[in-house]
C-alpha positions in Angstrom: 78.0 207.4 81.6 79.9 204.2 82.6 81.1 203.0 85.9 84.5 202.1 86.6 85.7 200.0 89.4 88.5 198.4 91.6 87.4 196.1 94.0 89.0 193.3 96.6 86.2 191.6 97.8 83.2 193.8 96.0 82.7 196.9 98.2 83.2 198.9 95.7 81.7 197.4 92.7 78.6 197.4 95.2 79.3 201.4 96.0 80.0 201.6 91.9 77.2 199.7 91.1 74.4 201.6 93.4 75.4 204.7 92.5 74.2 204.3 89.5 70.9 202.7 89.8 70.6 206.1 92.2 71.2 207.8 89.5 68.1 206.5 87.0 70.4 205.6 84.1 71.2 202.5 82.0 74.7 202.7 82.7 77.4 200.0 82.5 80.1 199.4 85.0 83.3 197.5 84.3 86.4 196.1 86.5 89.3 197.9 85.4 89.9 193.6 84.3 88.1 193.7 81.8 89.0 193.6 78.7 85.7 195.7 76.9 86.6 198.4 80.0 88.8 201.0 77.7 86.5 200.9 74.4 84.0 202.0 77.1 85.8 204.5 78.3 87.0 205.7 74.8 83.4 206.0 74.0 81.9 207.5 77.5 82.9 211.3 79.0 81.1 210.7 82.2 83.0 208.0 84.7 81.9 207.0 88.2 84.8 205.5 89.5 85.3 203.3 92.7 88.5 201.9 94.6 88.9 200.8 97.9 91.1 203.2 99.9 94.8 201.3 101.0 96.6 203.5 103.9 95.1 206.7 102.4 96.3 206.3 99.0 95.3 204.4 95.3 96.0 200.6 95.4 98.9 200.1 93.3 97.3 198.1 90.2 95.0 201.4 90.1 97.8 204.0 89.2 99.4 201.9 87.1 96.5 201.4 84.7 95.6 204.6 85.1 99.3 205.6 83.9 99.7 202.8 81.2 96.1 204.1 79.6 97.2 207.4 80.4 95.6 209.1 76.6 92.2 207.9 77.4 91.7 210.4 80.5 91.6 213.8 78.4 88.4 215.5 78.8 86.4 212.7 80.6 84.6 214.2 83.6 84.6 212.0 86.8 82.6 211.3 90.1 85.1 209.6 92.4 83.8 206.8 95.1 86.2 206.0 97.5 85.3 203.2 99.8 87.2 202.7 103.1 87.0 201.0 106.5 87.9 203.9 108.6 89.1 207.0 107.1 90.9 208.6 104.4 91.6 211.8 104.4 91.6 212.5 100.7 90.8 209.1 99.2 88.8 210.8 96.5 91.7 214.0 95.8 94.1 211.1 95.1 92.5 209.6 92.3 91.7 212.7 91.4 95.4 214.4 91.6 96.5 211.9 88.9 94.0 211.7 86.6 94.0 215.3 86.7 97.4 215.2 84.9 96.1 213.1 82.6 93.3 215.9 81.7 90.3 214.8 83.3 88.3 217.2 85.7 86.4 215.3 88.8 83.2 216.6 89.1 82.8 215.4 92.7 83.9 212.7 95.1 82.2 210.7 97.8 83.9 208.2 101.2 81.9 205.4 101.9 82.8 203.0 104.9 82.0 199.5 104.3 82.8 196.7 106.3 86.6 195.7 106.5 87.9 193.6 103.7 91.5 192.8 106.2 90.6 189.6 107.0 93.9 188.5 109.1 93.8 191.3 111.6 91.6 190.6 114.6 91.5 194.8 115.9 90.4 195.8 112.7 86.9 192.9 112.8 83.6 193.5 113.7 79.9 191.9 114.0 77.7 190.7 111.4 75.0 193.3 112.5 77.5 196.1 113.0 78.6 195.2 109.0 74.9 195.0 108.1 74.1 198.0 108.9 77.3 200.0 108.0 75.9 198.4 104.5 72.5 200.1 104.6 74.3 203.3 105.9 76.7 203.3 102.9 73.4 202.6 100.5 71.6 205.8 101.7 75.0 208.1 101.7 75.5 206.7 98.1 71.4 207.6 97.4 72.1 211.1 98.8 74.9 211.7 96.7 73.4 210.3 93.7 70.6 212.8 93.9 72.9 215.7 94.5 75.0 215.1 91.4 71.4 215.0 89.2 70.5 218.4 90.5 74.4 219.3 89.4 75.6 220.0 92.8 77.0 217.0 94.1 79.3 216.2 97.0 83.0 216.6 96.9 84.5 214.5 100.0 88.3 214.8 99.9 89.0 216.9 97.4 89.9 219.8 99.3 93.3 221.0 100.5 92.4 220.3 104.0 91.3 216.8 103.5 94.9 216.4 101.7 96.7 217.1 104.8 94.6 215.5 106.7 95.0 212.3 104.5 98.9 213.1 104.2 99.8 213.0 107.8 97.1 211.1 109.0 98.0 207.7 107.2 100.1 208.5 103.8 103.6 210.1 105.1 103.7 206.4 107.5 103.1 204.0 104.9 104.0 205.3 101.4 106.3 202.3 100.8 103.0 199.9 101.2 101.4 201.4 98.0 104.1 202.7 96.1 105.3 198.7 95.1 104.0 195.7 95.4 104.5 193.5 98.4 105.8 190.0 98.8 104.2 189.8 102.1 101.9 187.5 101.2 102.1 184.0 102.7 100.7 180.8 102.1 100.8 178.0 104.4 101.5 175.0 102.9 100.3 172.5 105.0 96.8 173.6 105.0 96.5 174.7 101.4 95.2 171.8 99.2 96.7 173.4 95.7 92.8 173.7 94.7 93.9 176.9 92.0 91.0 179.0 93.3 93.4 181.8 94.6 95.5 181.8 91.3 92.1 182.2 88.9 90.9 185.5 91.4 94.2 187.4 91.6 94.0 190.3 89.7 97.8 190.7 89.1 98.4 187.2 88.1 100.7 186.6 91.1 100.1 183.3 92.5 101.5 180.5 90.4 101.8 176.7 91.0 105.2 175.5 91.5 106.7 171.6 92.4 102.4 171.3 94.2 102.8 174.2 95.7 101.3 177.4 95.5 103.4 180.5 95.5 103.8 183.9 95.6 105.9 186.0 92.9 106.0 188.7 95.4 103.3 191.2 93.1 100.0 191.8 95.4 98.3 194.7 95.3 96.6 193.8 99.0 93.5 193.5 97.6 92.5 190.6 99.7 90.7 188.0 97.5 92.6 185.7 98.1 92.7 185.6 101.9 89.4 185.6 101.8 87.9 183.5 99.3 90.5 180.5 100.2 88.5 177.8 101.5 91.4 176.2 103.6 91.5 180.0 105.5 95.8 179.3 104.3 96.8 182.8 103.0 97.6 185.7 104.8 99.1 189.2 103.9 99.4 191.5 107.5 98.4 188.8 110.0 98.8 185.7 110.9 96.1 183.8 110.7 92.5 184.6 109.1 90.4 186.0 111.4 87.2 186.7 109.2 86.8 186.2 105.3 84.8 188.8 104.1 83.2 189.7 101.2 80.0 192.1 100.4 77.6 189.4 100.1 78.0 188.0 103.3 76.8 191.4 104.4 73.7 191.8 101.8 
């Protein structure tokens, strides 16, 4: 068994990650970045795999490695984590939708919240405590689960036709267009950002680039939110304005 994860600012390489000390195994788990990830997955028929929910649906650098590795899916059997700030729907059935064409079988699937990883929206923050323990509760859902799937009847959170409609219509149908492509929303303010490169070495799609001291944006994010908040100037924002809270797991540890 390996584990398998995309993650912003690490909730779900935590969620990944704890599963499978639940679990009692010696068990690897890899950022789909990484470039040992598909001999490991060539050599493994048991995934966990972990994403962070975006309007109901796969972040975008998700389905397309799924779809460019597309041969290595055939007969691996998968556990899906989806992690989420408030609800998905079917999180877990998407994943498991398209690597389903691919001829994998899910096995189960599990929705964890964990604090908000939208650092530039104000309605969407809350406390330190409040993240704290949404932390611990996300630890003992994930023990839960982990136990279930040893005695071979784990849980199996949004796989079902109801949880696709509710996942269609409660977020999906509205925003298909914000996962479908990637967005040149992104912004950086150039008066407060000091060109430090930090941005640039964490972006998973290689978007940020410097150009005549500046830093810009080549209009490929995947939202995932490193960026915004791991800059140390608080200069990059994606849906808001202005950072509100940079958050990443450890804070909340």
């Amino acid at each position: 068994m390996i584990g398998i994860y995309f993650s912003g600012t690490g909730n779900s390489r935590y969620c990944v990650e704890k599963f499978l000390q639940k679990c009692d195994i010696i068990a690897n788990s890899y950022s789909i970045e990484n470039s040992e990830l598909l001999q490991n997955i060539h050599n493994h028929e048991d995934i966990i795999f972990g994403y962070p929910v975006q309007y109901s649906n796969v972040p975008k650098i998700l389905k397309d490695f799924i779809i460019k590795h597309s041969t290595l899916w055939n007969g691996k059997r998968i556990f899906i984590i989806a992690t989420m700030a408030l609800f998905s729907g079917d999180g877990s059935g998407m994943l498991s939708r398209t690597l389903k064409k691919y001829g994998a079988t899910t096995i189960g699937g599990l929705h964890v919240r964990m604090p908000d990883s939208i650092g530039d929206e104000k309605i969407l923050k809350h406390s330190l405590e409040y993240n704290r323990k949404l932390v611990i509760k996300a630890e003992k859902k994930i023990t839960e689960a982990a136990k279930k799937l040893k005695y071979g009847v784990p849980p199996k959170e949004g796989l079902g036709f109801l949880s696709h409609i509710v996942g269609l219509f409660g977020q999906r149908l509205y925003f298909i267009n914000k996962t479908n492509v990637y967005t040149d929303k992104l912004k950086i303010n150039a008066e407060e950002c000091v060109v430090c490169g930090k941005c640039i070495d964490l972006c998973p799609m290689k978007n940020l680039v410097i150009k005549n001291d500046m830093i810009v944006s080549n209009g490929q994010c995947t939202m995932c939110y490193r960026c915004v908040n791991n800059c140390t100037k608080q200069a990059i924002t994606l849906l808001g304005k202005k950072v509100v809270e940079q958050s990443n797991i450890e804070k909340y540890m």
